[in-house]
GUKELO-299893 format. One record per residue (C-alpha): residue number from 1; residue in one letter; x, y, z. Coordinates in nm, 4 decimals. Each point is the difference from the previous one (the first is absolute). Layout:
  nr rest        X        Y        Z
 NUM    A        X        Y        Z
...
***
This chain:
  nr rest        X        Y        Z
   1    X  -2.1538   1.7965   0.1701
   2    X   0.1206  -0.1874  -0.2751
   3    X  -0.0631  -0.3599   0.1517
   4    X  -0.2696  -0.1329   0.1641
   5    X  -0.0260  -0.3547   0.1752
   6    X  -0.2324  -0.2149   0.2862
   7    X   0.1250  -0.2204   0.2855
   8    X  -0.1730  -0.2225   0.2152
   9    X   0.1446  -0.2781   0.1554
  10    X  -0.0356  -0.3823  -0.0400
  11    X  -0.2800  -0.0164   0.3136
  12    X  -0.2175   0.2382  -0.1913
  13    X   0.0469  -0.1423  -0.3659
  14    X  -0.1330  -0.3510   0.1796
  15    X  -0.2943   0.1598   0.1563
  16    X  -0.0727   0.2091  -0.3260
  17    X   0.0367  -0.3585  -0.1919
  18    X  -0.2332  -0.1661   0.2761
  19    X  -0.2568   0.3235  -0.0446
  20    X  -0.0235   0.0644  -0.3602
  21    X   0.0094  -0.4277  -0.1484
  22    X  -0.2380  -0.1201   0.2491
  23    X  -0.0815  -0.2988  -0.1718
  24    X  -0.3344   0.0459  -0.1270
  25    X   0.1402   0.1495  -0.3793
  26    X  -0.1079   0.3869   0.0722
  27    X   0.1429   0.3565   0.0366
  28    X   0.0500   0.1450   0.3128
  29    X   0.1617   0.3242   0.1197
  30    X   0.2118   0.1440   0.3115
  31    X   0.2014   0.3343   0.1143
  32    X   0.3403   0.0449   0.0704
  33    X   0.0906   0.2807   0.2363
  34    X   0.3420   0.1002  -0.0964
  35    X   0.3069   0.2293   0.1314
  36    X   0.2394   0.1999  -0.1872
  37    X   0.3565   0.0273  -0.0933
  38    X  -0.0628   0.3598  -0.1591
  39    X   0.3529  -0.0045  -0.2057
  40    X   0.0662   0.2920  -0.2786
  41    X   0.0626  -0.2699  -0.2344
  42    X  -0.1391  -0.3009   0.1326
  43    X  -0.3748  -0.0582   0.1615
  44    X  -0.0794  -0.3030   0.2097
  45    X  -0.3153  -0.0992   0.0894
  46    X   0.0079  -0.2324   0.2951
  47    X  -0.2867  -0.2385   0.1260
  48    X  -0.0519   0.0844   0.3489
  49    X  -0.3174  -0.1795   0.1067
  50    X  -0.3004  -0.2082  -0.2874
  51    X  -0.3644   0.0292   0.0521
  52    X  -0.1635  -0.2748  -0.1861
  53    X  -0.4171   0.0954  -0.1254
  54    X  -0.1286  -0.3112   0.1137
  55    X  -0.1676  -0.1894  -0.2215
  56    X  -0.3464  -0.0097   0.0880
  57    X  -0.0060   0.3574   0.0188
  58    X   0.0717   0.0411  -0.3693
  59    X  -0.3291   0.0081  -0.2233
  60    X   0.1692  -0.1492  -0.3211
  61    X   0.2888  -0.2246   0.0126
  62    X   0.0539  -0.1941  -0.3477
  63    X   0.3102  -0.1483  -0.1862
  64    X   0.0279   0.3374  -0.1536
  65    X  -0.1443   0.2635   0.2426
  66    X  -0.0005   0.1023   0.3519
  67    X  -0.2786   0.2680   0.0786
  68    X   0.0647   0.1379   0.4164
  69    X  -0.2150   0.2265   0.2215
  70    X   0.1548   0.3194   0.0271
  71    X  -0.0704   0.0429   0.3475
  72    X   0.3043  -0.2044   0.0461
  73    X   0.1691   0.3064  -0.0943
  74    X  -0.0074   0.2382   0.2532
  75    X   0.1909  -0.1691   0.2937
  76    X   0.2358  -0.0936  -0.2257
  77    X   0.0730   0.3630  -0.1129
  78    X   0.0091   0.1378   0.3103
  79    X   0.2550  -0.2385   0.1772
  80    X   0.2034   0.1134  -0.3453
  81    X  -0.0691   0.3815   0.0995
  82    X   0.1007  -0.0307   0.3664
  83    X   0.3504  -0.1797  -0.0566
  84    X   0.0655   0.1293  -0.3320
  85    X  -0.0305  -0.3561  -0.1765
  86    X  -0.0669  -0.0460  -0.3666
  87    X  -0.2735  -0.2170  -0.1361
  88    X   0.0491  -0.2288  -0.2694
  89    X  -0.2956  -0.2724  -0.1067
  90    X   0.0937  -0.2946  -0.0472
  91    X  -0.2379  -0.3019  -0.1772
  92    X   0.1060  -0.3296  -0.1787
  93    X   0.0309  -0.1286  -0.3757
  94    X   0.0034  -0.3759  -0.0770
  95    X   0.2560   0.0491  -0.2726
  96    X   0.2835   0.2663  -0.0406
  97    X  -0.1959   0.2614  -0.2110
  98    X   0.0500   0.3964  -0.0065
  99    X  -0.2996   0.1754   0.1604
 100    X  -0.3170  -0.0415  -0.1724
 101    X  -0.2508   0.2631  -0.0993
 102    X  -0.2341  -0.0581   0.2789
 103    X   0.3342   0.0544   0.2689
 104    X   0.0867   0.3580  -0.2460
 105    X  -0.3901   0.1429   0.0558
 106    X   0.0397  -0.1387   0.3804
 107    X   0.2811   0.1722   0.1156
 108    X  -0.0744   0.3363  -0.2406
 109    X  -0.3609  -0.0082   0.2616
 110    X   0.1494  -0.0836   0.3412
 111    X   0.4105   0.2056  -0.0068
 112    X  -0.1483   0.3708  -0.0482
 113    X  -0.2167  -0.0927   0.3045
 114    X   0.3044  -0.1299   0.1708
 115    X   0.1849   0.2351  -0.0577
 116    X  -0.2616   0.2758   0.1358
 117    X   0.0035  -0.1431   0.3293
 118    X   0.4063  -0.0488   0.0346
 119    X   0.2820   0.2018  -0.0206
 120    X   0.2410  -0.2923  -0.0335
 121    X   0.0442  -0.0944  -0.3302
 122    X   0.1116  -0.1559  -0.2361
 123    X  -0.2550  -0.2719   0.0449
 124    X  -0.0134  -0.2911  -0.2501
 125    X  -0.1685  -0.3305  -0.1025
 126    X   0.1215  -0.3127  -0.0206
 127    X  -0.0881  -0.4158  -0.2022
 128    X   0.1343  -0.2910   0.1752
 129    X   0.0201  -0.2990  -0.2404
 130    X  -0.0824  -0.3390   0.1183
 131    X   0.3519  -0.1226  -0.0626
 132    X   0.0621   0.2549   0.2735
 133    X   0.1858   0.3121  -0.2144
 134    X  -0.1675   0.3516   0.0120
 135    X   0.0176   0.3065  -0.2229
 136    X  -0.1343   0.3447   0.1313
 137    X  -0.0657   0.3838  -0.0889
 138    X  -0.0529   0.3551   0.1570
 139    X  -0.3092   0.1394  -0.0825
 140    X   0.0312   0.3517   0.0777
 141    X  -0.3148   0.2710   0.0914
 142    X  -0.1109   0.0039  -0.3863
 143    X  -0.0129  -0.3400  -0.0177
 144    X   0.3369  -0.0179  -0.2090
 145    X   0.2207  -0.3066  -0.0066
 146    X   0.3487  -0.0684   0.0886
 147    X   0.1371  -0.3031  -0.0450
 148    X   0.2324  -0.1202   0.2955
 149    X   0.3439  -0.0974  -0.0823
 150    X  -0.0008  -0.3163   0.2527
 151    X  -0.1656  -0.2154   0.2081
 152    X   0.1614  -0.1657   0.2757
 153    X   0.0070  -0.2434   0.2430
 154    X   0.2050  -0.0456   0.2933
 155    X   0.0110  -0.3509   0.2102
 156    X   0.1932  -0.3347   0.0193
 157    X  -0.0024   0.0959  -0.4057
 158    X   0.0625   0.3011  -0.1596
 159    X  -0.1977   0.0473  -0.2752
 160    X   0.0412   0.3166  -0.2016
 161    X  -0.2973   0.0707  -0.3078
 162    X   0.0879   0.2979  -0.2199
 163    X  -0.2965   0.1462  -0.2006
 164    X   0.1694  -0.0769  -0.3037
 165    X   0.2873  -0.2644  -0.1320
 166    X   0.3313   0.1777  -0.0273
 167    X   0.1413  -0.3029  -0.1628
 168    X   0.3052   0.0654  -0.2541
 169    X   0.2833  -0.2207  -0.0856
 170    X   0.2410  -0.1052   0.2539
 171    X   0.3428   0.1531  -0.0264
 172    X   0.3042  -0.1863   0.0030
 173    X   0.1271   0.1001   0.3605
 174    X  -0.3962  -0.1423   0.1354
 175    X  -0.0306  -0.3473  -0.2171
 176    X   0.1794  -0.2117   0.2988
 177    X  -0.2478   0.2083   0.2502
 178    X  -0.3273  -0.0491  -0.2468
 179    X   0.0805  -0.4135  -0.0491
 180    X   0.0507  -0.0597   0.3643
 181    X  -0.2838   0.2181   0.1678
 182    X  -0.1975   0.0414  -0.3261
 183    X  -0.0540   0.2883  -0.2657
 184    X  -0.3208   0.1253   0.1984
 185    X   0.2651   0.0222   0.3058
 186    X   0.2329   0.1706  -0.1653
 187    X  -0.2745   0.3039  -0.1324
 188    X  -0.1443  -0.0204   0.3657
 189    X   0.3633   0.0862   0.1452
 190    X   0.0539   0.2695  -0.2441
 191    X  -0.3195   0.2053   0.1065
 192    X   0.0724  -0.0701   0.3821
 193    X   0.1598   0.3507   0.1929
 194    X   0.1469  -0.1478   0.3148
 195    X   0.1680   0.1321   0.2588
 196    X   0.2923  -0.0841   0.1793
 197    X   0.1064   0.1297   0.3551
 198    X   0.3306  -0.0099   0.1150
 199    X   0.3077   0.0437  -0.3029
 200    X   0.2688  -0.1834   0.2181
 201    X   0.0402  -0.4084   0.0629
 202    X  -0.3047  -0.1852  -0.1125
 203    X  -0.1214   0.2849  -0.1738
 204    X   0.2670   0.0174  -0.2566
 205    X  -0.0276  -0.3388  -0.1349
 206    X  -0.3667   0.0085  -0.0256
 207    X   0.0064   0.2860  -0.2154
 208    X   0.2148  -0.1355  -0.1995
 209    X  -0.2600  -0.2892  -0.0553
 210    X  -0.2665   0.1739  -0.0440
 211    X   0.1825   0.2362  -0.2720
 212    X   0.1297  -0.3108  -0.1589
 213    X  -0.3528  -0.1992  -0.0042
 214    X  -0.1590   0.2884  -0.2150
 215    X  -0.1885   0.2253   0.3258
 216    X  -0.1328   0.3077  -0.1914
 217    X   0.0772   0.2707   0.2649
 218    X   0.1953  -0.0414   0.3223
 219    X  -0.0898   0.2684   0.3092
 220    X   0.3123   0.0048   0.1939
 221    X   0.0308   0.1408   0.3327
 222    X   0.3062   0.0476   0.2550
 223    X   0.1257   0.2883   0.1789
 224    X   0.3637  -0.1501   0.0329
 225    X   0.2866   0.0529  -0.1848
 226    X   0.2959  -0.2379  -0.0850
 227    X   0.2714  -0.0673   0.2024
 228    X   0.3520  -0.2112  -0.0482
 229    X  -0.1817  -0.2486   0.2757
 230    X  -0.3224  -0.0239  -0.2430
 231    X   0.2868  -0.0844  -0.2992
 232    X  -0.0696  -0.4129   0.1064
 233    X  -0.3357  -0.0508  -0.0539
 234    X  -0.1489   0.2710  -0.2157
 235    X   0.0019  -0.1033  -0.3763
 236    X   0.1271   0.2933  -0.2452
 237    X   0.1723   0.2249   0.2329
 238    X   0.3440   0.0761  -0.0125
 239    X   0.3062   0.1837   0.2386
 240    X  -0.1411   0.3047  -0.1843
 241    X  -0.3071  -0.0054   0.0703
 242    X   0.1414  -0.0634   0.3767
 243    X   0.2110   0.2593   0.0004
 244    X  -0.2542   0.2816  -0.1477
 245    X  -0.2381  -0.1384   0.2088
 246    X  -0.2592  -0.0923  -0.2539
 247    X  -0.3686  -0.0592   0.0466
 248    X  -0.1087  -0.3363   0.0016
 249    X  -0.2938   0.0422  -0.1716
 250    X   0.2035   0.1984  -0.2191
 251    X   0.2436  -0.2765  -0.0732
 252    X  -0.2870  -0.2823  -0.0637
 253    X  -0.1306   0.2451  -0.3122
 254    X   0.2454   0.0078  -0.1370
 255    X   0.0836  -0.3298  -0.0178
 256    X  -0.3544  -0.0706  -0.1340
 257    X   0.0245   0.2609  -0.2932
 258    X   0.3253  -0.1575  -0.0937
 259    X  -0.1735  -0.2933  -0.0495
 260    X  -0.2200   0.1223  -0.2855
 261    X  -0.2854  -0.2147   0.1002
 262    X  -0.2780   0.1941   0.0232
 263    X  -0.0610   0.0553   0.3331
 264    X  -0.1010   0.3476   0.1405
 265    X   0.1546   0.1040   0.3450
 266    X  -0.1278   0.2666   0.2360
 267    X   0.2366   0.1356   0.2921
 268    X  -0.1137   0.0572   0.3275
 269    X   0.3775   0.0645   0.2523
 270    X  -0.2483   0.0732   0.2572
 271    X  -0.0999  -0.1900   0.3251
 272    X  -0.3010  -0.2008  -0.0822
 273    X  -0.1586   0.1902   0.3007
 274    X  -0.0758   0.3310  -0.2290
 275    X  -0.3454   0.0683  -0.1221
 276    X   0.1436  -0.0468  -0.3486
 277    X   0.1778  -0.2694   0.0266
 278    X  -0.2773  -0.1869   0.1153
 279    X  -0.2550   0.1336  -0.2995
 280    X   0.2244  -0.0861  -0.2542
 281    X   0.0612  -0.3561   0.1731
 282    X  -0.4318  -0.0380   0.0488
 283    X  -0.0018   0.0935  -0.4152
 284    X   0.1827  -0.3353  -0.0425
 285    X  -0.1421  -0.3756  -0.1156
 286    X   0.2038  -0.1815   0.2715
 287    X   0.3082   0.1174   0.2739
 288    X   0.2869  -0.1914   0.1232
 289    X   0.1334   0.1206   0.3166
 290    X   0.4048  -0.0716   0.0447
 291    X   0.0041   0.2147   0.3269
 292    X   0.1640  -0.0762   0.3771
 293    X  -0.1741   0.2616   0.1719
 294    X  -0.3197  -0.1393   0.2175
 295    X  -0.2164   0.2712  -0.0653
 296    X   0.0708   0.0596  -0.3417
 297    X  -0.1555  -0.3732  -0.0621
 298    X  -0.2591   0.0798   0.1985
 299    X  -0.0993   0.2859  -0.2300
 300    X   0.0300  -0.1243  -0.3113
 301    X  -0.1905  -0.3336   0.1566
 302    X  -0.2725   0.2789   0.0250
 303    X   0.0279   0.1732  -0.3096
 304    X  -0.0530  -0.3196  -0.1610
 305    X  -0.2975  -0.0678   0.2040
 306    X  -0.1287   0.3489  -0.0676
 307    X   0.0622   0.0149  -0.3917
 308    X  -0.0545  -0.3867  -0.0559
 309    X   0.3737  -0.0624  -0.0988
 310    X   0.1411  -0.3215  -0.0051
 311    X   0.2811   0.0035   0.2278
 312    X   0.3520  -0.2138  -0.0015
 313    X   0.1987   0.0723   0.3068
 314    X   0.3325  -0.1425   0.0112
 315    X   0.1774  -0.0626   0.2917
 316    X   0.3815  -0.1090   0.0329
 317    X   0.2124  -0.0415   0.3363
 318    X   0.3764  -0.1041   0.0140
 319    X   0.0833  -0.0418   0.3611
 320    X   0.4036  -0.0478   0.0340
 321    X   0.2085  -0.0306   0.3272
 322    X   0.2551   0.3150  -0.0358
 323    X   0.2849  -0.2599  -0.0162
 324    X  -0.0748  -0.1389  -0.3447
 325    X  -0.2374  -0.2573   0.0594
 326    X  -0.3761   0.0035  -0.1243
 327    X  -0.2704  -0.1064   0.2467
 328    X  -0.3129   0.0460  -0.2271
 329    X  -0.0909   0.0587  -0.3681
 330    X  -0.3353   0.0290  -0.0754
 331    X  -0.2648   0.1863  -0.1919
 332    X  -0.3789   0.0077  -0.0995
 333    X  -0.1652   0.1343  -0.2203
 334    X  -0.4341   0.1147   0.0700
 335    X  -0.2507   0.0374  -0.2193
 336    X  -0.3043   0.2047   0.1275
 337    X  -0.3423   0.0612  -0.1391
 338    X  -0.2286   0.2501   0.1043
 339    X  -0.2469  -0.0941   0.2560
 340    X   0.1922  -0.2991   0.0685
 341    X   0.2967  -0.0796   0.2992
 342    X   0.2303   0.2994   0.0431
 343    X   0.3651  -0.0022   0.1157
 344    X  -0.1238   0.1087   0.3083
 345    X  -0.2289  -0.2878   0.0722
 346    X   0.2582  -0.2580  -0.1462
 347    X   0.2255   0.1387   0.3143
 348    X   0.2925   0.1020  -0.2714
 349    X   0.0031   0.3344   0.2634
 350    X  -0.2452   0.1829   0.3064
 351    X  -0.1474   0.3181   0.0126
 352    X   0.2763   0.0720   0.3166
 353    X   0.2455  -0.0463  -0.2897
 354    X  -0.1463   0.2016  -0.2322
 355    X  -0.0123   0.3028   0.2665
 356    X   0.3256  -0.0597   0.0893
 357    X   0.1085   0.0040  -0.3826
 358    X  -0.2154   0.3283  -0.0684
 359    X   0.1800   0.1616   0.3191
 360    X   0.3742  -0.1045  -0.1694
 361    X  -0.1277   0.1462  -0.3301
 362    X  -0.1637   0.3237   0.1082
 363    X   0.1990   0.1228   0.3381
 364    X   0.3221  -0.1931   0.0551
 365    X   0.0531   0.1734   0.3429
 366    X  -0.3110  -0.1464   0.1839
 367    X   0.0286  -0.2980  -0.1277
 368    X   0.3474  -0.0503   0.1313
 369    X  -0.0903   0.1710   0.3225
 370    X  -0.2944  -0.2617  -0.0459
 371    X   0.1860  -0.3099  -0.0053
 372    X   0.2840   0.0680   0.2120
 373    X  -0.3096   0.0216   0.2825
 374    X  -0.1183  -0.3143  -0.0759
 375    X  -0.3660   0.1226  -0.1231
 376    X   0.0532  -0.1580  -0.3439
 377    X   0.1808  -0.2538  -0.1590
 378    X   0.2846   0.1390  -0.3153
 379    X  -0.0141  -0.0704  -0.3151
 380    X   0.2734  -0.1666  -0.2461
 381    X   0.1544   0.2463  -0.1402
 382    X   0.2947  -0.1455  -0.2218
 383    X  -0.0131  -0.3396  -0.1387
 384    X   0.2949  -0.2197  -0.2221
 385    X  -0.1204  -0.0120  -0.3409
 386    X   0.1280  -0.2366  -0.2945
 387    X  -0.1136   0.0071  -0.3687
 388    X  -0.0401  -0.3839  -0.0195
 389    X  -0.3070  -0.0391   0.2598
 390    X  -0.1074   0.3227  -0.1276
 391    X  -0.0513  -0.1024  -0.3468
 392    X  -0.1176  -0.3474   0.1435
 393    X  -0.2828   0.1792   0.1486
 394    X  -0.0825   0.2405  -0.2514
 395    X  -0.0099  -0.2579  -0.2584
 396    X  -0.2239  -0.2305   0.1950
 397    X  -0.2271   0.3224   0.0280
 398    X  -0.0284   0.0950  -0.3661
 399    X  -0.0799  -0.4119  -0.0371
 400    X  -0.2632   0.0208   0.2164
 401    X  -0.1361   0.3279  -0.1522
 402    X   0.0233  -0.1951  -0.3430
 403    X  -0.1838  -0.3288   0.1699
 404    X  -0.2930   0.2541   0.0861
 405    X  -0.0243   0.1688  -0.3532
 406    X   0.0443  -0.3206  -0.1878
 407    X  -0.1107  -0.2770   0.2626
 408    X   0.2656  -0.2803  -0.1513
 409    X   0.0141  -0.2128   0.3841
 410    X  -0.1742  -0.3139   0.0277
 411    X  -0.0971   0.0823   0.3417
 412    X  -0.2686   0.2988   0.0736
 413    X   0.1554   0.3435   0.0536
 414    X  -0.1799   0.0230   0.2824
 415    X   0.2577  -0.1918   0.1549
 416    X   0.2938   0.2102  -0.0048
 417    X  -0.0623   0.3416   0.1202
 418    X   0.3070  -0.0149   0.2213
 419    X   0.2663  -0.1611  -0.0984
 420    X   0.3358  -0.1038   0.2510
 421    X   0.3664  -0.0802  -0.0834
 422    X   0.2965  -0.0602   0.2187
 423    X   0.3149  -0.1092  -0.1829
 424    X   0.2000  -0.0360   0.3138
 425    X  -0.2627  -0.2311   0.1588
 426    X  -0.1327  -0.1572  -0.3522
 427    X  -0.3435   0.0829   0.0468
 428    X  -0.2552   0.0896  -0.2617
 429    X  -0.3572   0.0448   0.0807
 430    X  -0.3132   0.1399  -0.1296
 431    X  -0.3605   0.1466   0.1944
 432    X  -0.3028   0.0961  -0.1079
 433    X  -0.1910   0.3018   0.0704
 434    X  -0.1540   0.0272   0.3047
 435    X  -0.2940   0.1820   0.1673
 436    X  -0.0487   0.3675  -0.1167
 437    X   0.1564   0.2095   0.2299
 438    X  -0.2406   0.1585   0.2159
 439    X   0.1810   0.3304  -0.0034
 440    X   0.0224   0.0563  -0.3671
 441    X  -0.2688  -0.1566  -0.1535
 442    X  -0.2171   0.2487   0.0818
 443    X   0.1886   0.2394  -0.2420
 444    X  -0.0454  -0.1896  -0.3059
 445    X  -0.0627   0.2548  -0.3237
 446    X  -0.0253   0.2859   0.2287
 447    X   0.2360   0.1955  -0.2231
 448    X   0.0538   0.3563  -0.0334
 449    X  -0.0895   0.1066   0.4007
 450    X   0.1537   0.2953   0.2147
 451    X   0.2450  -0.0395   0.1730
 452    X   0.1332  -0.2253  -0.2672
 453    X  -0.0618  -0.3464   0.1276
 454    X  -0.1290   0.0828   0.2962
 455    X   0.3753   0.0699   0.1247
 456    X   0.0367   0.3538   0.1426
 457    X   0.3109   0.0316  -0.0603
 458    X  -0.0452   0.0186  -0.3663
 459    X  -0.2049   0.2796   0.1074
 460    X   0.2223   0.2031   0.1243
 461    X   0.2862  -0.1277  -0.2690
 462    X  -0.2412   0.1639  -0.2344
 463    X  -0.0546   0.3140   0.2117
 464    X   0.3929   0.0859   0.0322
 465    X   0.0491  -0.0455  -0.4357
***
């Protein structure tokens, strides 16, 4: 691996906070329990459940120095042994300060041991600062240290601590982005690797934003490829591209290298339901989803519950009359945090859809000899498109993203997880987040399992490659 990070969300950087700055002025200490994304390039390290030392079983807690019983220990290791969890140690520091001697000769005595009793490393330590930003290692079997490249945080914020500053002068394409959103912004966005699913509509003018605002590496995926209907709404493609029936992931990269910006771009012309696909997508910092299809929402909705992902869905729907007239323009565009409300519990779609949409994907047949039976209800399978509500929608999405990294809103974040537009009715309107969904929460920073999110299908996706 050449990277290595830690995720947790905004719940469990709170109760850390609440654990390790009690109030009295002294040290304390906790464990993280952490799933994997196991990428050949990339490592993540995601907090999948904390268990605090509590206090008063600790025989030295001082300003400087946090002394635990080790018996502590053994539950700990062999929850991590059973689900294949890493452990990472986590304890607090007043002020931001590297780790001290005393942490060094800590962790060199207690990660051999760890590592004797689990397979499932790496496994790490971690500081959380009072002022609430962390910095963290791997500490392999010899007691070795590796620093890790990022810390991060995923909530209402999204806060994003690299190891060290990457700060260099601003170019003259990123000056406009770095005095509206802020230099720090601007070096955040260019180590970010974010996804995008779906090439077409809303997903061509987001890239294009997120190339233009300085994103270091953009993970594209779509199966599809361009057709003379597309030619309306998809920025950068041409009648040639039409006519030779171009990619249109293929057609996004190379609009982005012509730009001569920076920005990296991966390729993935592959439905997002491919074992892959959906590594390469669970290796990224945050996803936006620009997809129709029911259950393809659904997945990536669990992905990002899985992998700890911050997830922008965006959601557009022209409804015209066949005899020229429009009845409805609307979109919306979601922003979902693991272990929060899902799609699914905000009632954007049902489980009877997403079967339904899984039978139109997978076997065409049934599901028509399905439908026309009456056993379930059919999906939309074409809608009318236009590039202006498109790039409404994708713009208000990259905004949002941007509110998030660089909270610039008088009002809390919190506040605008989903946000609603209809231009035909005049209607704009904003809701906050919700109760965690009671079927996904229960995922969060599971990671790397088999089958691949739980989903068989990915199973046997894998099985036939």
């Amino acid at each position: 691996m050449n990277t290595a990070t830690l995720t947790l969300t905004a719940r469990q950087h709170a109760e850390l906070n609440s654990h390790l700055f009690p109030g009295d002025g002294c040290e304390a200490v906790a464990f993280a329990l952490c799933g994997h994304r196991r990428g050949a390039e990339r490592h993540r390290l995601l907090v999948r459940e904390l268990v605090p030392v509590a206090h008063h079983v600790c025989s030295v807690r001082t300003p400087t120095r946090v002394t635990w019983p080790t018996d502590v220990l053994p539950p700990i290791l062999a929850r991590a042994e059973r689900h294949g969890l890493a452990v990472v140690k986590i304890h607090g520091h007043r002020r931001p300060s590297p780790f001290s001697r005393i942490d060094d000769r800590a962790d060199r005595e207690l990660f051999p041991s760890v590592h004797a009793w689990t397979e499932t490393a790496p496994h790490g330590s971690a500081i959380l600062f009072e002022d609430g930003r962390m910095i963290g290692r791997l500490v392999d079997e010899r007691g070795a240290f590796r620093q890790l490249d990022s810390v991060n945080v995923v909530g209402d914020d999204l806060s994003f601590w690299p190891s060290t500053s990457s700060a260099t002068a601003v170019p003259e394409f990123g000056r406009r982005i770095a005095q509206t959103f802020g230099a720090g912004t601007y070096d955040r966005l260019r180590g970010l690797r974010i996804a995008v699913v779906g090439c077409s509509g809303t997903g061509s003018p987001l890239i294009e934003q997120l190339a233009r605002n300085g994103v270091g590496e953009l993970v594209l995926v779509d199966p599809d490829r361009v057709e003379q209907k597309n030619l309306n709404r998809i920025l950068n493609a041409n009648m040639r591209d039409a006519r030779q029936a171009s990619l249109k992931v293929d057609v996004a990269a190379r609009a982005i290298r012509a730009m001569g910006l920076g920005t990296a771009v991966e390729t993935h012309p592959r439905n997002l339901f491919d074992p892959d696909t959906v590594r390469a997508v669970a290796e990224c910092d945050a996803v936006f989803g620009c997809m129709d299809s029911v259950d393809g929402r659904h997945l990536l909705n669990k992905l990002a519950t899985f992998y700890l992902v911050p997830y922008f869905d965006l959601g557009v729907k022209l409804e015209a009359d066949g005899q020229g007239g429009v009845d409805q323009v609307c979109g919306t565009v979601h922003y979902l945090q693991p272990g929060g409300s899902s799609l699914l519990s905000r009632h954007v779609y049902t489980m009877e859809q997403v079967r339904a949409a899984g039978l139109y994907r997978t076997d065409p047949s049934a599901y028509r000899d399905l439908l026309d039976d009456g056993y379930i209800r059919g999906v939309q399978e074409d809608r009318p498109a236009v590039v202006q509500l498109n790039s409404l929608i994708a713009s208000l999405a990259v905004n949002e993203f941007l509110a998030r990294l660089h909270p610039y809103r008088l009002d809390p974040n919190a506040d605008y997880a989903i946000h609603r537009l209809s231009l035909s009715h005049g209607i704009y309107e904003h809701e906050h987040d919700g109760a965690p969904c009671p079927v996904l929460a229960r995922h969060v920073g599971r990671g790397d399992v088999s089958p691949l999110l739980d989903w068989a299908e990915l199973s046997v996706a894998r099985e036939a490659a």
